[in-house]
C-alpha positions in Angstrom: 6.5 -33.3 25.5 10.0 -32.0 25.4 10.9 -34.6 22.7 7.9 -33.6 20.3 8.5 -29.9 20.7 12.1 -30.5 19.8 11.1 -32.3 16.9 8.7 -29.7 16.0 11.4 -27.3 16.0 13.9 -29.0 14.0 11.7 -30.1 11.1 10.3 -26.1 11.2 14.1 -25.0 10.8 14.9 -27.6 8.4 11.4 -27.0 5.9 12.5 -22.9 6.8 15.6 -23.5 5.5 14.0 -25.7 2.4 11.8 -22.6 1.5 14.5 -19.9 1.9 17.1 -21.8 -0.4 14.4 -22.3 -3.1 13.2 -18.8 -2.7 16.8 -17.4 -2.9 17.5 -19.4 -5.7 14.6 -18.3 -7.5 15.4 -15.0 -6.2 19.0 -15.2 -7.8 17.8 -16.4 -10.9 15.3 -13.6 -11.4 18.2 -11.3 -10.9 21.0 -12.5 -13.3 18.1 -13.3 -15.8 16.7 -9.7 -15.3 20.6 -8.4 -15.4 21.4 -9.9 -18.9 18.1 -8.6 -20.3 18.8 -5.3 -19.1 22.1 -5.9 -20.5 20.8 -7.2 -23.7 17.9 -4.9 -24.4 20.5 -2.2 -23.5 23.3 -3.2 -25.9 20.5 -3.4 -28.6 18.9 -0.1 -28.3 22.7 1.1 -28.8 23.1 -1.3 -31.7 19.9 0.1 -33.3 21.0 3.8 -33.3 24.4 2.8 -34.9 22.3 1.0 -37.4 20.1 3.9 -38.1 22.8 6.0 -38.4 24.5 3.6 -40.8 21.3 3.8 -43.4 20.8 6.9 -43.7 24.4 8.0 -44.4 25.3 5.1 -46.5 24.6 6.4 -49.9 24.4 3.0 -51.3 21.6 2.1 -47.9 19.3 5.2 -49.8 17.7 2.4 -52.2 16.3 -1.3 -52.4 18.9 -3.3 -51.7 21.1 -6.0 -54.2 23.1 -8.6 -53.7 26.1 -6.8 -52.7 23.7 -4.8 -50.7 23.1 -7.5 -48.8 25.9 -9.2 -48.4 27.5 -6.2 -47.1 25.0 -5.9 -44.7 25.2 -9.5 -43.5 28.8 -9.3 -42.9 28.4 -6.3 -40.5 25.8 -8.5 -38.8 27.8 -11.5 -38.2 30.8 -9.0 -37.1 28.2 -8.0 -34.0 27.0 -11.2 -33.5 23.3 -10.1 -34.1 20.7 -11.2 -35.9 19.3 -8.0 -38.1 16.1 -7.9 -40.2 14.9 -4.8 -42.0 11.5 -4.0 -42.7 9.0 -1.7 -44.3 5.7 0.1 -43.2 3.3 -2.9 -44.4 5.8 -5.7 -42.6 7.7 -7.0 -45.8 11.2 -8.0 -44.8 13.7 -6.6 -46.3 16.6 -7.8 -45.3 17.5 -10.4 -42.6 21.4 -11.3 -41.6 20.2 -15.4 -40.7 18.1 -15.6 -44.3 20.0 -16.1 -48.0 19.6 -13.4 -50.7 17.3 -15.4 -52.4 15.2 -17.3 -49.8 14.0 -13.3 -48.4 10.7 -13.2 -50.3 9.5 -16.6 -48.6 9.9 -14.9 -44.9 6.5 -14.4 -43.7 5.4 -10.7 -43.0 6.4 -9.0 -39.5 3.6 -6.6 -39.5 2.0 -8.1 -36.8 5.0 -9.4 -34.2 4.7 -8.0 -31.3 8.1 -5.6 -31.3 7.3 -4.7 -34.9 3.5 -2.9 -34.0 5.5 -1.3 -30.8 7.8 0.2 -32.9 5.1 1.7 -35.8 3.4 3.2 -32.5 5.4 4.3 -30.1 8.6 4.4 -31.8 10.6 1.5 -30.3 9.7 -1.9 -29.2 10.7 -4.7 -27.8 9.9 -8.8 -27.4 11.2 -12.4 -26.7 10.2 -15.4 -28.1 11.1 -18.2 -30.1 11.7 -17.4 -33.5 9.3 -19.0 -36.7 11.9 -18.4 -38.9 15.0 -20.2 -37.6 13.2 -21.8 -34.7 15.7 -20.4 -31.5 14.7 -18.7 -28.4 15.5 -14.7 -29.3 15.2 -11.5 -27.6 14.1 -8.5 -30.0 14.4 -4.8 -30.1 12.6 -2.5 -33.0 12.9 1.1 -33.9 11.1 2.9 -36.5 13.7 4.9 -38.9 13.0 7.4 -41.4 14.5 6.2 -44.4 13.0 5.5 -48.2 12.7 1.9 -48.2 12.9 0.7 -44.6 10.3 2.2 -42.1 11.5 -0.4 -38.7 15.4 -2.0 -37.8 14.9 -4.8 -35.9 18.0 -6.7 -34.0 17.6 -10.0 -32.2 20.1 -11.6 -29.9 20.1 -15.7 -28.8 19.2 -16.3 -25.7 20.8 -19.8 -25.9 24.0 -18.5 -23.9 21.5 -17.1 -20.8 19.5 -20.2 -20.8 22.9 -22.4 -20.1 23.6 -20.1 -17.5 21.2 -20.2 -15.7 20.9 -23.8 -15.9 24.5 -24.1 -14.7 23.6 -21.8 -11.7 20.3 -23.8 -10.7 22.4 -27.2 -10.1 25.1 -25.3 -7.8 22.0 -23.8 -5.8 20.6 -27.5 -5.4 24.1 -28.7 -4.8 24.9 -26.4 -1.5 21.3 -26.9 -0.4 21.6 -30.1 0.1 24.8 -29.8 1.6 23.7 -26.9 4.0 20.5 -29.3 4.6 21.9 -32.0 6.1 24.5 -29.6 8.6 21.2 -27.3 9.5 19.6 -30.3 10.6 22.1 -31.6 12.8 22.6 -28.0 14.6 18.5 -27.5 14.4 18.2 -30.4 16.5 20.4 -29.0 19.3 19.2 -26.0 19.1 15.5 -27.0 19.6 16.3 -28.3 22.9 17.9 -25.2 24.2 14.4 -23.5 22.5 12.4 -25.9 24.1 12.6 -25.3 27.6 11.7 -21.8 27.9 9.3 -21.8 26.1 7.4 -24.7 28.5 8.4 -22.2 31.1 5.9 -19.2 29.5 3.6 -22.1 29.1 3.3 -23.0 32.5 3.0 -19.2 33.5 0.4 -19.0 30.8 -1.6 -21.9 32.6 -1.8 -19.5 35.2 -2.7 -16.4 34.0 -5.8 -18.6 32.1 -6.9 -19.8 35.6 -7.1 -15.7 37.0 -3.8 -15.6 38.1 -3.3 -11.7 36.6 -0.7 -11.5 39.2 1.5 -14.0 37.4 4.8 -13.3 35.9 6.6 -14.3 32.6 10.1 -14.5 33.4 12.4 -13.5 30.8 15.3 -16.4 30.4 16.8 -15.6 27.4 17.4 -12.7 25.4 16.3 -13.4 21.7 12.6 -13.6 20.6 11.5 -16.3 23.4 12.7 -13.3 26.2 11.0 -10.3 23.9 7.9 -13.1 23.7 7.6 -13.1 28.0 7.9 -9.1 27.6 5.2 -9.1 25.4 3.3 -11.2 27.4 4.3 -9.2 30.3 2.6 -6.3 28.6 -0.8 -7.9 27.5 -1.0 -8.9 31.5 -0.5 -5.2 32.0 -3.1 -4.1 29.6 -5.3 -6.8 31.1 -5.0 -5.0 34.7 -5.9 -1.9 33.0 -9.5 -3.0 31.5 -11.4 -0.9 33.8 -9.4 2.1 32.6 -9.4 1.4 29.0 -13.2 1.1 29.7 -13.3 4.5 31.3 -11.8 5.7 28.4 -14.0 4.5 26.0 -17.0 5.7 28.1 -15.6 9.5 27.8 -14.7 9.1 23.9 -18.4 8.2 23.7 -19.4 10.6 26.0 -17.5 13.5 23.6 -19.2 11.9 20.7 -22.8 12.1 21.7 -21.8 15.6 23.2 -20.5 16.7 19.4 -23.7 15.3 18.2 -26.1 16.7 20.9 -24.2 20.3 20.3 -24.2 19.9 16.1 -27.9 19.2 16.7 -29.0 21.8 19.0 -27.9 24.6 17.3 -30.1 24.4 14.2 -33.1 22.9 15.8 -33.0 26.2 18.4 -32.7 28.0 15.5 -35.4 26.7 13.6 -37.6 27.0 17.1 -36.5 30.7 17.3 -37.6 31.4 13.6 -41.0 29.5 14.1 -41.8 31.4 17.1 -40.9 34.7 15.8 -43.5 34.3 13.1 -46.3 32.9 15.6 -45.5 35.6 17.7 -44.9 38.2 16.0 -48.4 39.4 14.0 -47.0 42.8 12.5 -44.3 41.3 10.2 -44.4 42.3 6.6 -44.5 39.3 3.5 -40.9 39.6 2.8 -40.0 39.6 6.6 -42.2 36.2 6.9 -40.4 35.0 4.1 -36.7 35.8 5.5 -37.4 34.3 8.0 -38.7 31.2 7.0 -36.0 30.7 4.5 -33.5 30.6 7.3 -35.9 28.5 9.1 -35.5 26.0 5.7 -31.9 26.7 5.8 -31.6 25.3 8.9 -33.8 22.2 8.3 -31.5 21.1 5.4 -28.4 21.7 7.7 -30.1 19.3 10.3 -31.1 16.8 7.3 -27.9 17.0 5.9 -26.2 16.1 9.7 -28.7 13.4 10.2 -28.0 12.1 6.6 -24.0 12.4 7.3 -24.1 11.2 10.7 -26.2 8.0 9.3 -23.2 7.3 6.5 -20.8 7.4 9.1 -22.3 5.1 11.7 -23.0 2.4 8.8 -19.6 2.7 7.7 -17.6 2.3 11.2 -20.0 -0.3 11.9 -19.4 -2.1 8.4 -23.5 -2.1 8.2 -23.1 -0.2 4.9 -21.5 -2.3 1.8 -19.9 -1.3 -1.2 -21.6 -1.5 -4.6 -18.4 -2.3 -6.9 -19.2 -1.9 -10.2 -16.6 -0.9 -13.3 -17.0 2.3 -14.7 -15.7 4.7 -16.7 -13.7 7.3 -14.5 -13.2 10.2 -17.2 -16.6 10.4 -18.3 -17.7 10.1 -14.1 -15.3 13.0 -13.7 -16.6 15.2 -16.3 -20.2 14.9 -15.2 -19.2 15.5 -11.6 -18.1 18.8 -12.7 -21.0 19.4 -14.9 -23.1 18.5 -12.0 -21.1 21.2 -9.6 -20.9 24.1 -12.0 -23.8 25.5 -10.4 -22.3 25.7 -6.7 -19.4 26.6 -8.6 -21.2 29.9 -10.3 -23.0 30.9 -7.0 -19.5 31.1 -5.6 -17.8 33.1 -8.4 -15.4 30.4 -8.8 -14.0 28.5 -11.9 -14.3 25.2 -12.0 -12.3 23.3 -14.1 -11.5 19.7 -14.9 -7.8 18.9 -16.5 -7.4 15.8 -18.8 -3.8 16.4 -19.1 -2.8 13.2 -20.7 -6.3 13.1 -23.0 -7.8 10.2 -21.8 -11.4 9.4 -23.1 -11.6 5.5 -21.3 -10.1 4.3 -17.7 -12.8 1.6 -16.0 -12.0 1.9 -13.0 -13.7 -0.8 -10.1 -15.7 1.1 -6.9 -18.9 2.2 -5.4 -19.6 4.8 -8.4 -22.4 6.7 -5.7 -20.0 6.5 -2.8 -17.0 8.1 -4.9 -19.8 10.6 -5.7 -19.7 11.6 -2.2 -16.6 11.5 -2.1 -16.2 14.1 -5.0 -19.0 16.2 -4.1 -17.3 16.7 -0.5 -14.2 17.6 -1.9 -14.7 19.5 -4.5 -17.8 21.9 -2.5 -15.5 22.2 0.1 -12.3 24.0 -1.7 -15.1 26.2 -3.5 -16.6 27.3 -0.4 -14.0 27.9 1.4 -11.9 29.2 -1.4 -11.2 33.0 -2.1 -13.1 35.4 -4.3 -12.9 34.7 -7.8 -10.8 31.5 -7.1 -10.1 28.6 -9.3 -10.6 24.5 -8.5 -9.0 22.3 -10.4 -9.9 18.6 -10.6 -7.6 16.5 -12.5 -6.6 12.9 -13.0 -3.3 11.0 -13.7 -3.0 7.9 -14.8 -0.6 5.4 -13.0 0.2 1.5 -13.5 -2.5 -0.3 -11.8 -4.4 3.2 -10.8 -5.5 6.4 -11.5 -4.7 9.4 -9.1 -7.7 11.7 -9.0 -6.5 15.3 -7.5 -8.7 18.6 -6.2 -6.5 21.5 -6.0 -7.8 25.2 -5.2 -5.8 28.2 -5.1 -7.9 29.3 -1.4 -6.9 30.5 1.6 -5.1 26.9 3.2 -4.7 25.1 6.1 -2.7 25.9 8.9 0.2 23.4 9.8 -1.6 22.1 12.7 -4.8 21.3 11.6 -3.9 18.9 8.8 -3.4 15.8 11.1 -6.8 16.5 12.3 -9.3 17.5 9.4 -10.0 13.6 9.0 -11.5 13.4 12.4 -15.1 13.4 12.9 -16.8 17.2 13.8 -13.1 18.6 13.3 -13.6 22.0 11.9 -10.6 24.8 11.3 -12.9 27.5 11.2 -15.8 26.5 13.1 -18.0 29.5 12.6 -17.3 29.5 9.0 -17.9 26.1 8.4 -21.1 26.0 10.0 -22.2 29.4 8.1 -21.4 27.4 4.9 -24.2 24.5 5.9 -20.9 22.3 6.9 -21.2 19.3 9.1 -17.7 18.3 10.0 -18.1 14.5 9.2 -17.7 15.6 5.2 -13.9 14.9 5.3 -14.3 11.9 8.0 -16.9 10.5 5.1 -14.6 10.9 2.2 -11.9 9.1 4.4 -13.7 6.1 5.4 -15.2 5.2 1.5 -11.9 6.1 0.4 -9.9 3.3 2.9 -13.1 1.0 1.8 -11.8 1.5 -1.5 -8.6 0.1 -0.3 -6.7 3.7 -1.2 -6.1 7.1 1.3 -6.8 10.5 1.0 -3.4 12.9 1.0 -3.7 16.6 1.7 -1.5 19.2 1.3 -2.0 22.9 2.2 -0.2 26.2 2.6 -1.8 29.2 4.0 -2.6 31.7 1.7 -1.9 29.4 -1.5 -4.6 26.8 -1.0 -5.2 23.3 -0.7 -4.8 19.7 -2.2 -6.4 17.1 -1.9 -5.8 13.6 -3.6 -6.9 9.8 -3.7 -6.2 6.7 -5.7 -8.7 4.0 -7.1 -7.5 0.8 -8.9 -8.5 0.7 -12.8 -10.2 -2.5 -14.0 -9.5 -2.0 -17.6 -7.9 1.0 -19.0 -8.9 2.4 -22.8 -5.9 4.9 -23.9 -8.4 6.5 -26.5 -6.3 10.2 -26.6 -8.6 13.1 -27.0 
């Protein structure tokens, strides 16, 4: 057994090794190949504005260009070392340093490459590919220019000089691994044994502990991982002997939970029983009495519905009984009809509700459980108008991020204290209770909102300060994002 674990261990250190030299060579390739494009696109984009510069101050650069024109422009081309190519709104070229005078009108149109339709949109764009017209690997860098004849200046540099470099740095990296192979797996292999035996030592006292022995020891030989393995070990035999009071535990966090429940529960149902018998009771009330009091009686029967409904979600969800419905959808247009939707709670209140679309999005598809988000919304957004100040302002807004879209509920109410906000995720966690309970609250909203949001693979941030209000914000992950600008 010794042998074979020894053997195990050497051919784990050797195939470790393997992986870590062709990870850090792919590692180290990445880099110096990320370094000289930086390099590159850098020295272009400074290359471009001299350029620029250079046509529109050039009084003989104002017009088409001739021969001379061209020439000229060639030579300070070569002088660089870059390849320049000029072109105008519909993707005629111009003028290109690595193309004759004469030969220019047979050069294909540029509208559509990929640097050229960057550079008509946003201003500047970039590419690499192998070029069609003097077939060699090239990195490109556009700018649109304001000038009378040429609307984009485009430079391209070989990436010939890159490729041989990396090449050159690939066979070194295969060189000293096989070098730093053949060494690791002599020192592996005396290593292993020295591994070895301790290890069969915690495997013997693990024997042991499966036959009942709790009592049993791990002892701790070495000091590297093998020695922090018997602590851990140590420790799980530690938490074994401490079962009954991890039970006991348990049994009062359950205890607290049904006692939450039975309390959230008693108060409106003795309500609603004190209503009910006032009105059986009592024969002498008036009509609008009678109906005061059976509106609070209604009141309180949508509280209770509302705390069975909540308390329902969040035992499905904790018991993963309840399963997302992940469709794509559009997150703007979900947003805005949200709000719509909420205007009305909004009004009661005397609060403005207000969506922000700062950076005029009409389409992001975004990929959840559109009627659990809606929960998720609904909570948030009824919670910073009720407990917001008179004639307050909510804010919704969303950003949109690489990958995601950040979806934000700010109000300007009176805050959170400090120590409550590690807390207002918990389940019947209130920070006004009486408030929150005049309101219709049932302190799971927020411990809702948490779980569908964590289902959703995201978390929910808050951040208050008394007085100035309250933030709260989440992330979903878009499935296909439409930058239609309003």
């Amino acid at each position: 057994m010794k042998n074979s674990l020894r053997q195990k261990f050497t051919l784990s250190f050797v195939a470790l090794l393997l992986f870590l030299t062709i990870f850090s060579g792919i590692l180290t390739t990445g880099e110096v190949q990320r370094f000289y494009r930086q390099r590159i696109e850098q020295q272009l984009t400074t290359d471009l504005a001299a350029i620029e510069y250079l046509l529109q101050h050039t009084p003989k650069l104002q017009n088409l260009f001739s021969k001379d024109q061209y020439s000229y422009l060639t030579g300070f081309a070569e002088s660089a070392g870059l390849r320049l190519t000029l072109i105008d709104s519909s993707g005629v070229v111009l003028f290109d340093s690595q193309v004759p005078f004469d030969s220019i009108r047979t050069v294909e149109n540029h509208l559509y490459r990929e640097e050229i339709q960057k550079a008509l949109q946003l201003g500047h764009g970039s590419g690499e590919r192998t070029s069609s017209t003097v077939d060699e690997p090239f990195f490109y860098s556009a700018k649109a220019i304001s000038h009378p004849t040429v609307h984009v200046v485009r430079l391209a540099m070989p990436l010939v000089e890159m490729q041989q470099v990396l090449c050159g740095l690939r066979w070194k990296i295969l060189l000293a691994s096989s070098l730093l192979l053949l060494l690791f797996a002599l020192i592996s292999t005396f290593l292993a044994g020295r591994i070895a035996t301790p290890i069969l030592h915690l495997s013997r006292t693990a024997e042991l502990v499966k036959k009942g022995d709790l009592q049993a020891h791990f002892a701790k030989e070495t000091r590297d991982e093998i020695g922090e393995l018997a602590d851990i070990l140590n420790e799980m035999l530690a938490k074994l002997r401490q079962d009954v009071i991890q039970l006991r535990r348990l049994e009062k966090m359950r205890s607290q939970f049904l006692g939450n429940v039975s309390h959230e529960l008693r108060t409106p149902i003795f309500a609603v029983q004190g209503y009910l018998e006032t009105l059986l009771n009592e024969h002498d009330l008036d009509g609008e009495t009678q109906k005061k009091f059976i509106d609070k009686a209604h009141n309180q029967a949508v509280r209770l519905n509302n705390l069975f409904t909540d308390l329902i979600d969040i035992s499905r969800i904790e018991s993963g009984e309840m399963k997302m419905n992940y469709t794509a959808f559009n997150a703007v247009k979900w947003l805005k009809k949200q709000i719509d939707d909420l205007q009305v709670i909004a009004d009661q209140h005397h609060i403005q509700l207000r969506f922000a679309n700062s950076q005029g999005l009409k389409k992001v598809m975004v990929h959840g459980d559109q009627e659990r988000l809606n929960q998720v919304l609904v909570n948030l957004v009824e919670n910073a108008i009720k407990y917001n100040r008179p004639q307050g302002h909510v804010e919704v807004s969303s950003v949109l991020l690489p990958g995601e879209i950040e979806i934000t509920v700010k109000d300007n109410g009176r805050g959170i204290p400090e120590e409550h906000l590690s807390r207002i995720f918990e389940r019947f966690y209130r920070v006004d209770k009486e408030r929150s309970r005049s309101l219709g609250g049932t302190g799971l909203g927020l411990a809702i909102v948490k779980h569908i949001i964590e289902a959703h693979g995201g978390k929910v941030e808050v951040q208050s300060r008394v007085g100035e209000g309250s933030l709260f914000r989440f992330r979903l992950k878009t499935a296909e994002i439409s930058e239609n600008r309003s």
